[in-house]
N, C-alpha and C positions, 0 to 999 in steps of 0.2 A: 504494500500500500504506500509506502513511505519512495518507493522508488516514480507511482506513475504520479503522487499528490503532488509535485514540484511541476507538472503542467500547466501549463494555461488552459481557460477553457472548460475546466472540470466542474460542476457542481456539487455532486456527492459519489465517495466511493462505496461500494459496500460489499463484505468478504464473504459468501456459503461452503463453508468449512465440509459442509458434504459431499455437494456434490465437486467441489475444489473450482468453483467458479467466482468471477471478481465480476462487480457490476459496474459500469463506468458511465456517470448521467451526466449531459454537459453536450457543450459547443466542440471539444477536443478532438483534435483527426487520431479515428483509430487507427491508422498506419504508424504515428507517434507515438502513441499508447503501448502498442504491441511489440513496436521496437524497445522502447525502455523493458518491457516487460522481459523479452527475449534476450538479453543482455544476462540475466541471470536463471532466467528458468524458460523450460520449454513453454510454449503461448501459442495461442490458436485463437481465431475471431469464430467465436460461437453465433453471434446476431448480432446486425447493425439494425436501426430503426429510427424512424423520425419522434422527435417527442409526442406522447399522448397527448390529444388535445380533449376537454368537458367538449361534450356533445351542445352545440348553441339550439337554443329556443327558436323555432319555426314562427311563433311569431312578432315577430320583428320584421321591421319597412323594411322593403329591398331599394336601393337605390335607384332614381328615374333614370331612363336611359338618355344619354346625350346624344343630341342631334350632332348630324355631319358638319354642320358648319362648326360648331363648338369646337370639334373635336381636330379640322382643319385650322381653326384659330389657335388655340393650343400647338398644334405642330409648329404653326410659323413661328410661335412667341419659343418654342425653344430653340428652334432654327437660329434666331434674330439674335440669343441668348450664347449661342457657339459663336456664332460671327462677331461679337462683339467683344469678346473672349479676346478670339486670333488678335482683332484687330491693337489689344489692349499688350501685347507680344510685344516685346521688343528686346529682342536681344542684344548682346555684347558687342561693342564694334571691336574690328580687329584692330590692334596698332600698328602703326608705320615704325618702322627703324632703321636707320642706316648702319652698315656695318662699314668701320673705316679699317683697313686692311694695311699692314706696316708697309707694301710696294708704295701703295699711292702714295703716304704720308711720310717724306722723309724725317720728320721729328720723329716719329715713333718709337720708341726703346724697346728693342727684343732680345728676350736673355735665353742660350740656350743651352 
């Protein structure tokens, strides 16, 4: 337990000493899991699964359906939302420099 609880990700572990299985509740990739695990003992992915969700009450509003226009307004205003993005970009200019070379410049002192 003390090897997978240093994950991120985890909500609660919990040990069944019978049947020798570990329960692991959480956000946590069990590929990470099973490798810490596998580090010291043999390890096997018994079930992966989505978290149980309560069953919601049927009666509750369903939301009204948006008309095409909406729904083509919406697209442009995220469209307009990326381009304004890019245009807000401005990267790094490159610098200029000259490089003064000991031939051209007879002052230059070169020690070799």
């Amino acid at each position: 337990m003390k090897a997978v609880s240093t994950l991120l990700g985890i909500d609660s572990i919990a040990m069944d000493m019978k049947d020798m299985k570990m329960t692991v509740i959480g956000a946590a990739d069990p590929i990470d899991v099973v490798g810490k695990l596998r580090k010291c003992w043999p390890t096997d992915i018994v079930s992966i699964g989505p978290k149980e969700e309560p069953k919601k009450e049927d009666g509750k509003k369903e939301e009204p359906k948006k008309d095409d226009a909406e729904k083509k307004k919406e697209a442009e205003k995220m469209i307009k939302e990326l381009v304004d993005a890019y245009k807000a970009y401005n990267p790094c200019m490159t610098t200029h420099y000259y490089v003064h070379s000991a031939e051209e410049n007879p002052n230059a002192c070169v020690i070799l």
